[in-house]
C-alpha positions in Angstrom: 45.4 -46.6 38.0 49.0 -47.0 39.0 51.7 -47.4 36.2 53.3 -51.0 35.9 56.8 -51.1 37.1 57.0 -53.5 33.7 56.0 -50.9 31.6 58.8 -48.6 33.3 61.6 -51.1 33.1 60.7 -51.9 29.6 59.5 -48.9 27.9 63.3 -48.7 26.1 62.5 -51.5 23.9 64.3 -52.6 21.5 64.1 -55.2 18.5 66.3 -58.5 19.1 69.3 -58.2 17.0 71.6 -60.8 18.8 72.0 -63.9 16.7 72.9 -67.9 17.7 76.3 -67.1 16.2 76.7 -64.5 18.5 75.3 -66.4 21.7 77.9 -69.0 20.6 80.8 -66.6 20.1 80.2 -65.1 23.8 79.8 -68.6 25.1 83.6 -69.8 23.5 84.9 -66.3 24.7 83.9 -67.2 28.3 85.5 -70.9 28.1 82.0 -72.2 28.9 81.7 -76.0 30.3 79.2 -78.0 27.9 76.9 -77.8 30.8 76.9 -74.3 30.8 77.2 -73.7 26.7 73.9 -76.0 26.7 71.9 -74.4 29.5 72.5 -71.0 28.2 71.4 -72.2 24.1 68.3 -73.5 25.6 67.4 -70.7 27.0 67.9 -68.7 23.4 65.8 -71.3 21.5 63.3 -70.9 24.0 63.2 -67.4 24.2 63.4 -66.8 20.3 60.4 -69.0 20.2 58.2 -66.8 22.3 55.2 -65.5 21.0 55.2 -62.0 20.4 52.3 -61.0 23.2 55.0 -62.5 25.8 58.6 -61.2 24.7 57.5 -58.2 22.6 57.9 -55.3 25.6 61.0 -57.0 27.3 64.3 -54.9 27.3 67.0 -56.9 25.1 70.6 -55.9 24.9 71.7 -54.7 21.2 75.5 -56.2 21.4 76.5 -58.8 23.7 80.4 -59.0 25.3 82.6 -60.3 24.0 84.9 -61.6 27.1 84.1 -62.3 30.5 83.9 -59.7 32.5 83.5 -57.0 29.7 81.4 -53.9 31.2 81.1 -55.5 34.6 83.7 -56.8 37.3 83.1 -58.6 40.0 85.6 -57.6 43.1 85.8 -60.8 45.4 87.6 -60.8 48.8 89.4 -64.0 48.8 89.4 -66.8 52.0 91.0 -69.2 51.6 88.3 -71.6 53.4 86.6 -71.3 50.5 85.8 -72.4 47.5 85.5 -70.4 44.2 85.0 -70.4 40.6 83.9 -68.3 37.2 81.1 -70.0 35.8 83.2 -70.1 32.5 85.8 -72.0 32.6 85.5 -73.1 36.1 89.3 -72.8 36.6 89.6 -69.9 39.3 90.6 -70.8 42.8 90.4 -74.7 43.7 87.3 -75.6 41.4 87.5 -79.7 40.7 85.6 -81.9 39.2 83.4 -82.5 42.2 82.8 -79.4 42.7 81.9 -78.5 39.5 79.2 -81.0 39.7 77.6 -79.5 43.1 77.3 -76.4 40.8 75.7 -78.1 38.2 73.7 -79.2 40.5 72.5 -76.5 42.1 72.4 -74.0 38.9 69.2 -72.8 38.1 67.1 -74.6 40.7 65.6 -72.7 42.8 65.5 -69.6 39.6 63.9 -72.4 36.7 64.7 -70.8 32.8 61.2 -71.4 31.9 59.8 -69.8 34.7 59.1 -66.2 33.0 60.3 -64.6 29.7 62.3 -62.5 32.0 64.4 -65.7 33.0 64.9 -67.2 29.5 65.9 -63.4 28.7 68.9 -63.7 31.7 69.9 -67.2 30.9 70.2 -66.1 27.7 72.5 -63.3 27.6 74.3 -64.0 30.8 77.2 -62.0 31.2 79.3 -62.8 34.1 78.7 -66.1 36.7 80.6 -66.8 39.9 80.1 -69.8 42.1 81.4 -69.9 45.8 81.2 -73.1 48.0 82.0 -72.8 51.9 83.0 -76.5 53.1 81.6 -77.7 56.2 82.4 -76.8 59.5 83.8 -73.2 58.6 83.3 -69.9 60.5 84.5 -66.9 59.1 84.8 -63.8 61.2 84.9 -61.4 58.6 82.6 -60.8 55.7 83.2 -62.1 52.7 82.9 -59.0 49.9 81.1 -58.9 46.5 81.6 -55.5 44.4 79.9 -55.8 41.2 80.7 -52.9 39.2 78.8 -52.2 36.2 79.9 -49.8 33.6 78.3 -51.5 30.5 74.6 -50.7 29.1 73.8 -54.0 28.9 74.7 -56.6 32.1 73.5 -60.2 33.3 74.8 -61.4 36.0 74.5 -64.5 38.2 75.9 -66.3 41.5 75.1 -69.3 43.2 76.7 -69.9 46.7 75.9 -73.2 49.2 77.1 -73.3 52.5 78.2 -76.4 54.1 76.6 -78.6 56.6 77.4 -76.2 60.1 79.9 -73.2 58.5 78.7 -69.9 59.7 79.7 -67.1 57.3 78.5 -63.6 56.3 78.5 -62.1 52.8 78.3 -58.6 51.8 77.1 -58.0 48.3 77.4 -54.2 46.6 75.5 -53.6 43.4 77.7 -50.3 41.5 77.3 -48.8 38.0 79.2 -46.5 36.9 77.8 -45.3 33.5 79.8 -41.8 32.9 83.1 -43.8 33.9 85.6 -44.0 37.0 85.1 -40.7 39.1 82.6 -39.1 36.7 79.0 -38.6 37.0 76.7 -40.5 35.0 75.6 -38.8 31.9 71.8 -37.6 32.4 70.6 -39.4 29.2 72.8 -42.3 30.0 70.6 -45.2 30.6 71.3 -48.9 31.7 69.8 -52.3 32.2 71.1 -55.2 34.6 69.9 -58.5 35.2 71.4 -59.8 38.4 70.3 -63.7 40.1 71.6 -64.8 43.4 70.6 -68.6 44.4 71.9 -69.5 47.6 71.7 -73.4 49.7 72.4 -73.2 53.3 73.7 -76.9 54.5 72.0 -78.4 57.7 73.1 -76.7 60.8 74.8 -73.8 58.8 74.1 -70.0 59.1 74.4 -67.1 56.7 73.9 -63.4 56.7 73.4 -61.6 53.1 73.8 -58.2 53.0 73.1 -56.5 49.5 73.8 -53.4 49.0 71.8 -52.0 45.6 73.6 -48.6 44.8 72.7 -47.6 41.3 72.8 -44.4 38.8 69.7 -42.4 38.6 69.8 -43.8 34.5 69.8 -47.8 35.4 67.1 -50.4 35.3 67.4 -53.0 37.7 65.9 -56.9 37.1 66.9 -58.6 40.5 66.3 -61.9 41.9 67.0 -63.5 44.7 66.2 -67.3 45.8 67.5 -69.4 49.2 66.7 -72.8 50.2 67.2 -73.2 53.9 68.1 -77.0 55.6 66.9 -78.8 58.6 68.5 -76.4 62.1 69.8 -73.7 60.0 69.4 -70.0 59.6 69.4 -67.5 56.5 69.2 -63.5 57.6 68.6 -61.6 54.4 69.6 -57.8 54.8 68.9 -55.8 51.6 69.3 -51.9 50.9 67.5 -50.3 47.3 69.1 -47.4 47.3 69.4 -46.5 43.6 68.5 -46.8 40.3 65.6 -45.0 37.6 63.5 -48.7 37.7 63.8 -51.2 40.1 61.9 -55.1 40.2 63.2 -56.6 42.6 61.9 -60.4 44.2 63.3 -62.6 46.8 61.8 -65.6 47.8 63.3 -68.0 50.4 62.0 -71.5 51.6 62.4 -73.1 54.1 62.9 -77.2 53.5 64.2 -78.3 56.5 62.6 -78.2 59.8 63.7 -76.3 63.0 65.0 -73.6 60.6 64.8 -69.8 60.0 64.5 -67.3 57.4 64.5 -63.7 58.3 64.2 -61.0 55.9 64.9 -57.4 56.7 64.5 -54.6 53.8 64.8 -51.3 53.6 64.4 -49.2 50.9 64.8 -45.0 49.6 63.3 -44.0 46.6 63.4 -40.3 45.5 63.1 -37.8 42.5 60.9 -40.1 40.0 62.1 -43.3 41.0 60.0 -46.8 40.5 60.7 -49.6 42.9 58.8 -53.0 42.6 60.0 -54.9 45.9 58.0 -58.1 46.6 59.3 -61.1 49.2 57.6 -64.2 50.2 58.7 -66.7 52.8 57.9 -70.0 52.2 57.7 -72.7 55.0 57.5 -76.3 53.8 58.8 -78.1 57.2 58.2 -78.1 60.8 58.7 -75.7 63.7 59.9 -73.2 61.1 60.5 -69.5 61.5 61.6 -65.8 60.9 60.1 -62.6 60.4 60.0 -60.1 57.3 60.3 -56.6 58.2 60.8 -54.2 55.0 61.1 -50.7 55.8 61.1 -47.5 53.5 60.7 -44.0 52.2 59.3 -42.0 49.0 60.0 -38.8 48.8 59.0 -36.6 45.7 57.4 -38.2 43.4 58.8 -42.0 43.6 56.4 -44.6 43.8 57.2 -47.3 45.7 55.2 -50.8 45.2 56.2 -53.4 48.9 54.3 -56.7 48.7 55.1 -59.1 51.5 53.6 -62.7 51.8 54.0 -65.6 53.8 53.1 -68.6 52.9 52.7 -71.9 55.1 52.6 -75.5 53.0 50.8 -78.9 54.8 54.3 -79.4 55.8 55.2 -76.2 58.3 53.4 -77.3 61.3 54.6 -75.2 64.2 55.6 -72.1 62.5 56.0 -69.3 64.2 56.5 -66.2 61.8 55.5 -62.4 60.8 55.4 -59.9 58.5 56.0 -55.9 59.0 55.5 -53.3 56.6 56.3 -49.6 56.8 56.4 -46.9 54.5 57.4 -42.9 55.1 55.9 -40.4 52.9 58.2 -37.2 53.1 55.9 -35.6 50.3 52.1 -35.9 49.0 53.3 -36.5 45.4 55.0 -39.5 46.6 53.2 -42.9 45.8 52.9 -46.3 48.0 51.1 -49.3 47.5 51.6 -51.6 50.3 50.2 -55.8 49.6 50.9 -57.8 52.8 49.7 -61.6 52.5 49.2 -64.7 54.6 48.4 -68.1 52.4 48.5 -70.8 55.0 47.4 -74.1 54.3 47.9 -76.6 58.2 47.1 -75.9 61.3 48.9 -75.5 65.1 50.6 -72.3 63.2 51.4 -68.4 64.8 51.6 -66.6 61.5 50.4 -62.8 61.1 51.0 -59.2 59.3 51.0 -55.5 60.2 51.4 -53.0 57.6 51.4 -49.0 58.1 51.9 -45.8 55.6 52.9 -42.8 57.5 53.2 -39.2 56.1 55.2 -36.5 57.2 52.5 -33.7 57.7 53.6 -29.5 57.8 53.0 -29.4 61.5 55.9 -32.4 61.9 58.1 -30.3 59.9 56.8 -27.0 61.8 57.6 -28.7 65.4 60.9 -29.3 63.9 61.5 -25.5 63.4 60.0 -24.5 66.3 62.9 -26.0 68.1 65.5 -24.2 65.7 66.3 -27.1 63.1 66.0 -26.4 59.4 63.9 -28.4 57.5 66.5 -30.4 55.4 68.0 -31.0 58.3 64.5 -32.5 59.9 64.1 -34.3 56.6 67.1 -36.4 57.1 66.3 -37.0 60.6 63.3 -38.5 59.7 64.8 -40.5 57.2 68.2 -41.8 59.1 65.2 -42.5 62.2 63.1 -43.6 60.1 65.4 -46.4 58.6 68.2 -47.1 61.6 66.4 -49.6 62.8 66.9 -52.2 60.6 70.8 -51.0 59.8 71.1 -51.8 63.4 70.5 -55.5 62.8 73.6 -56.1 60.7 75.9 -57.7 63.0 79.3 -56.7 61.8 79.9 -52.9 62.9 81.5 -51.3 59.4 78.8 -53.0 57.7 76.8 -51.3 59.3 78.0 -48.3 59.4 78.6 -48.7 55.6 74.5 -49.0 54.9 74.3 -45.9 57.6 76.7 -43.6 54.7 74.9 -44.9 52.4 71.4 -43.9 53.1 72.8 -40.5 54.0 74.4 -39.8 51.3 71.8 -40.8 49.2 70.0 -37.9 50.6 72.4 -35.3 50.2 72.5 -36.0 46.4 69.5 -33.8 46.1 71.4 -31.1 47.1 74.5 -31.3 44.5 
């Protein structure tokens, strides 16, 4: 039987040593509203109060910030057709009292506290917040860029973003640690662990590209999360990259609540060396006429293991759906490990909903027709990889984006050979 990815993210646990006082102290140092002091003691009582059999293998930081921003920065290319704020104080940028209550709003929603110990954990001990608010009627022509850099052994973050009724915007989201410091390599003992939460609302009418970039050291653990609710005539594209990190759990789940709408997910994944990626998405349709594909896409290579669970899910509600699911995985080496869970829960009829899912390994006599024909086998290895992949890099729409998820895969590869 196949090791938990739990048991791998968690297997540095640590007794709780954090205190309220302490909660309280980070909570003053970040300027907190009320709303947010309150939401974030909630979720300490709550997760203090766990039983043992629930909380008792969870990673828990042993020293919380004491600023915001301490350990991890948050690099954010300014527009000024938008709207943005630290959760903290909620002074940044143009942040008024109306605004503040559409975050208040929205915070938390679609990513409840007491959904999981692992939430109430987050909520907890959250770190750094940003909120960003695109007024109606806005296209932006450029991406707007999100650099998270972690250099901290303990990080929560969090973002919520709503688009306004008909603005068309793109965000680019990179996930960095840097553990050994700036321009030095990552110590091999050094070890991490980051919580990170993106909500996201797209407005009627609105559309939004997400590109996420997760780039981590080989010593991080990764706790990601990412939720979207979709309105009536608009369109979410989801474009995320795992690229890094010792441990990854990763879920994304995006509904669809308005009809005539669109959710499409495309994923794409490299894990190497003894890496442990839990990816899972699920598309959910709760409206009419509804639709968008999932398409994740990946390779193990050593001995990773790599765990892709897809589902889409069709309520009474999603009548005249129209949607798929693809999922493809590239052995480079026997030692690597795969499990591949494609799903389908549809509950109405008059619906086109379906799956395909494929593991395909790269066998001696690929590599030897390689050779044959005078190219090295590192070099034949990368082909297949950068192939293997391009695909779904070709779908991002903005060209050094692209390109920028193209480097990065490749020189993901060539680590092995430093």
């Amino acid at each position: 039987m196949v090791p938990s990815i739990d048991g791998v993210l968690h297997s540095l646990h640590t007794p709780l040593m954090i205190t309220k006082e302490e909660v309280l102290a980070l909570s003053s140092a970040l300027g907190e509203t009320d709303f947010l002091k309150s939401a974030r003691l909630r979720a300490f009582e709550a997760f203090i109060a766990l039983p043992p059999t629930k909380s008792a293998s969870l990673e828990l930081p042993i020293t919380l910030p004491t600023e915001q921003g301490e350990g991890t920065g948050l690099a954010f290319s300014t527009r000024k057709e938008m709207i943005a704020g630290i959760f903290g104080q909620m002074r940044t940028g143009d942040i008024n009292e109306e605004h503040k209550k559409f975050f208040e709003e929205k915070f938390a929603s679609l990513l409840p506290q007491e959904e999981s110990p692992e939430t109430l954990r987050h909520y907890a001990f959250l770190s750094l917040g940003f909120f960003l608010y695109v007024p109606p009627g806005i296209t932006l022509k450029e991406p707007v860029r999100l650099t998270y850099t972690n250099r901290h052994e303990w990080a929560a973050t969090h973002i919520v973003i709503i688009v306004g009724k008909g603005s068309k915007v793109t965000f680019v989201e990179e996930l960095y640690n840097d553990l050994g410091g700036i321009d030095r390599p990552a110590p091999r003992d050094a070890k991490g662990f980051w919580s990170h939460v993106t909500e996201v609302f797209v407005g009627e009418d609105a559309e939004l590209e997400f590109v996420s970039l997760e780039l981590s050291d080989p010593g991080e653990r990764l706790w990601i999360q990412q939720r979207s609710s979709v309105g009536s005539g608009a369109k979410i594209s989801w474009r995320n990259a795992t690229l890094g990190g010792a441990a990854v759990s990763h879920d994304l789940k995006s509904a669809i609540t308005g009809s005539l709408s669109e959710s499409t997910v495309d994923w794409m994944f490299y894990a190497r060396g003894t890496e442990r990626y839990d990816l899972s998405v699920r598309n959910t349709f709760d409206a009419r006429e509804g639709s968008g594909e999932i398409t994740m896409k990946g390779v193990a290579e050593d001995r990773a293991h790599v765990r892709s669970r897809g589902m889409i899910e069709i309520g009474e509600g999603g009548q005249g759906t129209d949607t798929y699911l693809t999922q493809n995985v590239l052995m480079l080496d026997p030692t690597s490990k795969v499990d591949v869970v494609p799903g389908l829960e549809i509950r109405t009829n008059d619906v086109k909903a379906s799956h395909s899912a494929t593991v395909t390994r790269v066998t001696v006599e690929d590599l030897f027709y390689f050779a044959a024909r005078g190219i090295p086998e590192r070099e034949a290895r990368s082909m297949y990889v950068q192939g293997f992949l391009g695909d779904l890099t070709s779908r991002i729409a903005h060209t050094a984006t692209r390109e920028q998820m193209q480097r990065a895969v490749q020189e993901k590869y060539e680590e092995q050979e430093q």
